[in-house]
C-alpha positions in Angstrom: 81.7 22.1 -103.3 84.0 23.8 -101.0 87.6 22.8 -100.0 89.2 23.8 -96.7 92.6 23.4 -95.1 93.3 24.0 -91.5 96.7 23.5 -89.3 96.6 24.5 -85.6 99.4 24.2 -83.7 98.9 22.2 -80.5 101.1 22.2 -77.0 102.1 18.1 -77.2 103.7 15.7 -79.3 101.5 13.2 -81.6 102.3 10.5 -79.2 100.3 12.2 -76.5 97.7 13.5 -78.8 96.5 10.4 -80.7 95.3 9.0 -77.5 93.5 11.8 -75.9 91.8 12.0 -79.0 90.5 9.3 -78.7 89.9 9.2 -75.1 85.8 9.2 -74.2 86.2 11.2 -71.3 88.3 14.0 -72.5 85.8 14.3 -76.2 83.1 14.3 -73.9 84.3 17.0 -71.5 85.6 19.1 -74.5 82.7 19.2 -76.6 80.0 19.3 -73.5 82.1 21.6 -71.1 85.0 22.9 -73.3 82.4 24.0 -76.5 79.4 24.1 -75.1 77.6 21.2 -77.1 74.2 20.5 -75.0 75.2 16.8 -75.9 78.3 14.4 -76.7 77.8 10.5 -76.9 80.3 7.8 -77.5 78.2 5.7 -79.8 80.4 3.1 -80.9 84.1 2.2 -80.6 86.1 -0.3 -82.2 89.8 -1.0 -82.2 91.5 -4.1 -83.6 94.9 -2.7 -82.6 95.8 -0.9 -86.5 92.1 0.3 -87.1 90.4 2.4 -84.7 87.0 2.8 -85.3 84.3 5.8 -83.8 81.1 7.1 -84.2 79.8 10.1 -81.9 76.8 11.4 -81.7 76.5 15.4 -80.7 73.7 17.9 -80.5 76.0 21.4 -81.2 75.2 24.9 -80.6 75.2 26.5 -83.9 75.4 29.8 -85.8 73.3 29.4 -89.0 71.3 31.8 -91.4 67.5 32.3 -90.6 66.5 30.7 -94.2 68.7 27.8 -93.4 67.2 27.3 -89.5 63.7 27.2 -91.3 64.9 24.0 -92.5 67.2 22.4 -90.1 64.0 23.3 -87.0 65.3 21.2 -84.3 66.7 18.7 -85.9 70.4 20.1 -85.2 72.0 17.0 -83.9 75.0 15.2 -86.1 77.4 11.8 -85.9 80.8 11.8 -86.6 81.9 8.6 -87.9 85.7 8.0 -88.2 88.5 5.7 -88.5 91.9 5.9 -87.5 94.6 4.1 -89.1 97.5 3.9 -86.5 100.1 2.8 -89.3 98.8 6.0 -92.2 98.8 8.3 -89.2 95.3 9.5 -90.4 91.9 10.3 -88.9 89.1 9.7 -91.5 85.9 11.5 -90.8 82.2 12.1 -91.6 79.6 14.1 -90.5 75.8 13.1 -91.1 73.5 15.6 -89.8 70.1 14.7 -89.1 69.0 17.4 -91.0 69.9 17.0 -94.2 71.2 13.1 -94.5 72.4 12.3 -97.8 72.0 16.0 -99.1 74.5 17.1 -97.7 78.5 15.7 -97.5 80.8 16.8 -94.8 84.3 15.0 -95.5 87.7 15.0 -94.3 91.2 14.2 -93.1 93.6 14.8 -89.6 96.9 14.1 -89.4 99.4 14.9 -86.3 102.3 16.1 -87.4 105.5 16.9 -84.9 107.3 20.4 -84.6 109.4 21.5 -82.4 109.7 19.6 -79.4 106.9 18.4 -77.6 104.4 20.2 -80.0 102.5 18.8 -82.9 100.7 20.6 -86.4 97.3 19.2 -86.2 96.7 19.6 -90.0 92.9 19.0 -91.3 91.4 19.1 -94.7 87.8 18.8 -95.3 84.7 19.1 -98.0 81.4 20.3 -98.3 79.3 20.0 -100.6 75.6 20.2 -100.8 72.8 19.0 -103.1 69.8 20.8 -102.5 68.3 23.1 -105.4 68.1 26.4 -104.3 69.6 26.6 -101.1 72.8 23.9 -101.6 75.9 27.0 -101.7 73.8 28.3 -98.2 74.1 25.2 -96.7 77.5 24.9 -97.9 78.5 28.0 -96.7 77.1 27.6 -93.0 78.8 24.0 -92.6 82.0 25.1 -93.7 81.8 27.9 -91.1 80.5 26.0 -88.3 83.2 23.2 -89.0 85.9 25.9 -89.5 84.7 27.4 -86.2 84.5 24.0 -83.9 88.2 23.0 -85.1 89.4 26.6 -84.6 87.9 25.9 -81.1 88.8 22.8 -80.3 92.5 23.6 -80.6 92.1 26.5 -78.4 90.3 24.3 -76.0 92.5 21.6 -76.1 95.9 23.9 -75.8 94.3 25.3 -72.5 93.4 21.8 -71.1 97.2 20.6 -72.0 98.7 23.5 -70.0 96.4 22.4 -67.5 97.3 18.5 -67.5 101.2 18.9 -68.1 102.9 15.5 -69.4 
């Protein structure tokens, strides 16, 4: 299993931030236009006013390991399935790729936290851990990356469409 903490700072406050992220349009423009996922779908949303509740479905582009693309073919494609509890300030998430299911457990935690004014820490922890015999600390290995690389991403993406879309 492998254990990663992130913190990227980001160019608004928590108030503005919480909503954006969870704003269809803007996920869908970041991850289709800003990342460069072939495919980003709102597949579910729920919000009862405390608990908000998500699941997207996206097709990435992806850096992986020849052995581990022998495996994964074209089934690339993962859901993200979250909740956000307004009054813990936290974003719970999961990814289930289609490759691998139940084999393989992508885990974590976001918070928004403020600094300074009008910026925000946007601090994530996550877990990976594989079980497949053989291949498991691979797989591990290349998920943690690609994760790694789409939040170091996203922050950089969403910066430049802040300074873009002032206030």
């Amino acid at each position: 299993m492998q254990r990663h903490d992130m913190d990227h700072e980001l160019s608004c406050t928590p108030e503005r931030m919480w909503p954006l992220y969870f704003d269809d349009a803007f996920n869908i423009e970041m991850y289709e236009r800003g990342l460069g996922f072939p495919s980003c779908q709102i597949l579910e949303r729920r919000d009862d006013g405390e608990k908000l509740v998500r699941r997207m479905a996206m097709t990435p582009k992806l850096e992986m390991p020849r052995a581990v693309a022998k495996i994964v073919g074209d089934r690339v494609g993962y859901e993200e399935i979250g909740d956000w509890v307004r009054s813990e300030g936290v974003y719970r998430w999961r990814l289930v790729l289609a490759a691998f299911g139940d084999k393989l457990r992508v885990t974590g935690t976001m918070r928004l936290v403020p600094h300074g004014v009008g910026h925000c820490r946007r601090v994530v922890q996550f877990e990976v851990d594989a079980n497949m015999f053989g291949i498991g600390t691979l797989v591990e290995k290349t998920a943690a990356k690609n994760t790694l690389d789409g939040w170091d991403n996203s922050a950089k993406w969403i910066n430049s469409y802040l300074a873009a879309h002032p206030g």
